[in-house]
C-alpha positions in Angstrom: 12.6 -1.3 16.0 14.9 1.7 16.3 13.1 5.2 17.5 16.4 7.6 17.2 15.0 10.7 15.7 16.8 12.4 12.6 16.4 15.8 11.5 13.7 15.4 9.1 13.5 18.9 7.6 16.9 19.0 6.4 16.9 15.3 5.6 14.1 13.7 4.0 11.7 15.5 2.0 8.6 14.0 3.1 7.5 10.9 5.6 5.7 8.1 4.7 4.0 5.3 6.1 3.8 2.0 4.1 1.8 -1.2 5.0 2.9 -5.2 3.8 6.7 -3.2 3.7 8.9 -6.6 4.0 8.1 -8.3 0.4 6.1 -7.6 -2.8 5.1 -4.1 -3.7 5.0 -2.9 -0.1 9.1 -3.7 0.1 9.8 -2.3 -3.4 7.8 1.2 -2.3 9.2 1.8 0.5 12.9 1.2 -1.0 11.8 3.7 -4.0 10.7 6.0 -1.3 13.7 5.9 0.6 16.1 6.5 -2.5 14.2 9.7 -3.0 15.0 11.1 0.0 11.9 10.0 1.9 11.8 9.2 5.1 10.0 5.6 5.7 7.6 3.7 8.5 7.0 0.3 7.4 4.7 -2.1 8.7 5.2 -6.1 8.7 4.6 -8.8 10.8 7.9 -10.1 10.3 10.1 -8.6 12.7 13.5 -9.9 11.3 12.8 -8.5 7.9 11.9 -5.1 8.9 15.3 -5.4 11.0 17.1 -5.9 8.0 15.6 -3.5 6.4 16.4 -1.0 8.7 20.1 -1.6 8.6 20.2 -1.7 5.3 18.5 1.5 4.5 19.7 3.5 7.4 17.8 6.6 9.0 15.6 6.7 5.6 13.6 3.3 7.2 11.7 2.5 11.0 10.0 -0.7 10.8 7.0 -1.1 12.9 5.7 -4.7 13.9 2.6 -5.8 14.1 -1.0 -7.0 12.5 -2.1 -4.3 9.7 -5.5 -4.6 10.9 -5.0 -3.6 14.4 -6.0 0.0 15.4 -3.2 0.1 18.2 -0.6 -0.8 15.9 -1.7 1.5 13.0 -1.8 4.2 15.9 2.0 3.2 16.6 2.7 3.8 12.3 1.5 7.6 13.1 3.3 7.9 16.2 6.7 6.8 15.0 6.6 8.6 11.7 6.5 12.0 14.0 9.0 10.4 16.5 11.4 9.4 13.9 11.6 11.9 12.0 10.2 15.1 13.9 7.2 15.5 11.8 3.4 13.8 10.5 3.5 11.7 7.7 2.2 13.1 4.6 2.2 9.8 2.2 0.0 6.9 3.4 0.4 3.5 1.4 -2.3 0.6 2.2 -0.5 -1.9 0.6 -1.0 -4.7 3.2 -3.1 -7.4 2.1 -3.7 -11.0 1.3 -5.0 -13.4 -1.9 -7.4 -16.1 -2.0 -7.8 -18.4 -4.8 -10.3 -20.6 -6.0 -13.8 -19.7 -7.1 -16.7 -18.5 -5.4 -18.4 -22.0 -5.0 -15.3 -23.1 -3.7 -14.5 -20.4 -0.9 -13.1 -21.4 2.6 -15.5 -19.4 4.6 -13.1 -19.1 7.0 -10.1 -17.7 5.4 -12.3 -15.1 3.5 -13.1 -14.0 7.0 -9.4 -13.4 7.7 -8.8 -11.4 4.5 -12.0 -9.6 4.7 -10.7 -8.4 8.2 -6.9 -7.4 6.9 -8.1 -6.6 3.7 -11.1 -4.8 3.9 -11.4 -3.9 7.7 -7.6 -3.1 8.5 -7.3 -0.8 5.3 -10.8 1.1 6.7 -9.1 2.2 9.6 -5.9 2.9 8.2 -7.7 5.2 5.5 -9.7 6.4 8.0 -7.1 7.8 10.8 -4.8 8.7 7.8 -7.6 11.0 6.6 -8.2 12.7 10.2 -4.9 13.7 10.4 -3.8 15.4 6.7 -7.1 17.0 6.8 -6.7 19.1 9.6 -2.6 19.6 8.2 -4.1 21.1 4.4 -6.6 23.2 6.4 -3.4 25.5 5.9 -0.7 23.4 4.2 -2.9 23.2 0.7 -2.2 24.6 -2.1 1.4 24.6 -0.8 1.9 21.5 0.4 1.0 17.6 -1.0 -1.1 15.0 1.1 -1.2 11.5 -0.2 -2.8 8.4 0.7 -2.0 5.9 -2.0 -4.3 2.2 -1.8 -3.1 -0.7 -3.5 -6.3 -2.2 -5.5 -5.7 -5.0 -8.4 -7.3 -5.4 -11.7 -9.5 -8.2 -10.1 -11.3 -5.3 -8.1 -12.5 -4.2 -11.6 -12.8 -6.9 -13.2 -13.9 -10.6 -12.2 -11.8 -13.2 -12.5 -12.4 -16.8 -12.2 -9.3 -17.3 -10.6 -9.9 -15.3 -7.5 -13.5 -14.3 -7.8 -13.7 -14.2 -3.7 -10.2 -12.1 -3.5 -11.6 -10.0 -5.8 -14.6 -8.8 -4.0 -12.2 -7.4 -1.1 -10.8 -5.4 -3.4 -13.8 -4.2 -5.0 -14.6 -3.3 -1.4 -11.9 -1.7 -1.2 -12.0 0.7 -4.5 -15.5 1.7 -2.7 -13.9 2.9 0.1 -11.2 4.5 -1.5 -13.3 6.5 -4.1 -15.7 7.2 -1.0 -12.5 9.4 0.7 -11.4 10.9 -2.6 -14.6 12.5 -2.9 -14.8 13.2 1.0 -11.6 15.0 1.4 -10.0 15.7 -1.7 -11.7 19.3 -1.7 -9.7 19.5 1.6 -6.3 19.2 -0.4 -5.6 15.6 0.5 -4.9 13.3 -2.7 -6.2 9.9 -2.8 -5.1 7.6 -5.0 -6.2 4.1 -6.3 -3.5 2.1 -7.9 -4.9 -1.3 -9.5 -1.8 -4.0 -10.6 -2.0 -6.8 -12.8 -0.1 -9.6 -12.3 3.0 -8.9 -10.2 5.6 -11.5 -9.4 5.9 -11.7 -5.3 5.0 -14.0 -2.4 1.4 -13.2 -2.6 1.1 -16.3 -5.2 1.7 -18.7 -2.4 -0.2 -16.8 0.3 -3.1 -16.6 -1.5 -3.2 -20.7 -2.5 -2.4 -20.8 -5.9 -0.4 -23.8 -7.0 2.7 -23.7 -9.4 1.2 -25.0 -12.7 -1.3 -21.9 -12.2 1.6 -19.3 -11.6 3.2 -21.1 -14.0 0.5 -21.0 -16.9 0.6 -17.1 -15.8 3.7 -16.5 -17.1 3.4 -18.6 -20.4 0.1 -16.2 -20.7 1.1 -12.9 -19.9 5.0 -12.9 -19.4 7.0 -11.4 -18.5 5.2 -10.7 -15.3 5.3 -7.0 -12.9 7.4 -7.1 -10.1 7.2 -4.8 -7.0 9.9 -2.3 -8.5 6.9 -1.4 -11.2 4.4 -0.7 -8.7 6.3 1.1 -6.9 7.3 3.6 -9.8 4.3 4.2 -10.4 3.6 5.1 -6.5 6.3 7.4 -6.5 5.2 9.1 -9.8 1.6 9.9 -7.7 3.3 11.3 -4.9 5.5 13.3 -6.7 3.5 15.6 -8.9 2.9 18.9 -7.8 0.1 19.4 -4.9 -2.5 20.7 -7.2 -2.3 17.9 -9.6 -4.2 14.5 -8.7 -3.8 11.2 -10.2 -6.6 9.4 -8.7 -6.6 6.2 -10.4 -3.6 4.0 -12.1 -3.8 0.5 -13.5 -1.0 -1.1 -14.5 -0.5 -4.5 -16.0 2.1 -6.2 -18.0 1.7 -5.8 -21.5 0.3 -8.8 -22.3 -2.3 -9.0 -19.9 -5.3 -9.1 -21.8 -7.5 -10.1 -19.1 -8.3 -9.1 -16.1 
């Protein structure tokens, strides 16, 4: 991935770092970032995406490879924002994550270990080493300056579904966590928000095992569906309001949703 360093006072208004950036909501936030003038660090695993990405988005993007969950590669997210574009990030996004269908007498012990460890484990330390840093920055940069770590949540974390009962619990894991640091450091002027989709149109249908007269009967039920773009608005909406204002929680479904 390219490390050429721009000017990022006079060029991008703030840095971000954005997890799951090569499809779904992770790819769609860290376009919408980019067209306003942010300057971007995503994280995939696939390295010919993030490639692509780069070129296509110019100086705005730096894609960095590499397992979500790994502390040496989150380490690298930090590093490059500051390398790239000549200062710390100030917007965090834990978007990267994976489904599971089925039910909970149903569960493949094993591949709920997996997303446990991405989804629950990965985001930990991401939160975590996010938090470290923009704490010690709004010792003096608050009221004057925004902080943001943004976590991708789903309605399922709120509400149980019969559909992906054992997904679910990761994310109601992860809503835990996240109200955990709200409360930890948003009296030191870091924002932390929790942004819960509905049903969103992207590749995490097939990852997560669902088969197509299931995604199918989605749509029939609650169509049209979200798409990335959607989440993503709303991201950028968070991170944009003043420093002293705090959205900490945002659901969004599609209007016909009923349920979760």
């Amino acid at each position: 991935m390219s490390g050429k360093q721009t000017n990022a006072t006079e060029r991008h208004a703030r840095i971000a770092i954005v997890t799951g950036a090569s499809s779904g909501i992770g790819e769609a936030t860290a376009r919408r970032l980019v067209a306003a003038g942010f300057g971007v660090v995503g994280n995939a695993r696939n390295v010919e995406k993030l490639s692509r990405m780069e070129r296509e988005l110019g100086e705005g993007f730096c894609g960095v490879a590499g397992d979500a969950a790994d502390v040496a590669v989150i380490e690298r997210l930090f590093a490059a924002a500051a390398e790239r574009y000549g200062r710390p990030a100030d917007i965090v996004v834990a978007n990267a994550g994976r489904g599971l269908g089925g039910a909970v007498t149903q569960a493949d012990l094993a591949a709920f270990e997996d997303i446990l460890r991405l989804n629950v484990t990965g985001t930990l330390a991401l939160l975590q080493q996010a938090a470290r840093q923009m704490v010690a920055r709004q010792a003096s940069g608050f009221p004057e300056s925004p902080a943001d770590i943004v976590v991708i949540g789903s309605v399922v974390g709120r509400h149980i579904s019969p559909f992906s009962a054992v997904y679910g619990s990761t994310k109601y894991a992860v809503h835990a966590l996240t109200e955990g640091l709200r409360r930890e450091v948003g009296p030191k002027g870091v924002r932390v928000t929790l942004v819960e989709p509905g049903i969103v149109v992207s590749g995490f249908q097939d990852a997560a095992g669902y088969d197509d007269a299931q995604v199918q009967q989605f749509h029939e039920r609650f169509g049209p569906l979200l798409v990335g773009e959607d989440i993503a608005n709303a991201i950028h909406f968070v991170v944009t309001q003043p420093p002293h204002v705090h959205v900490s929680d945002i659901m969004v479904r599609p209007v016909r949703q009923d349920y979760p």
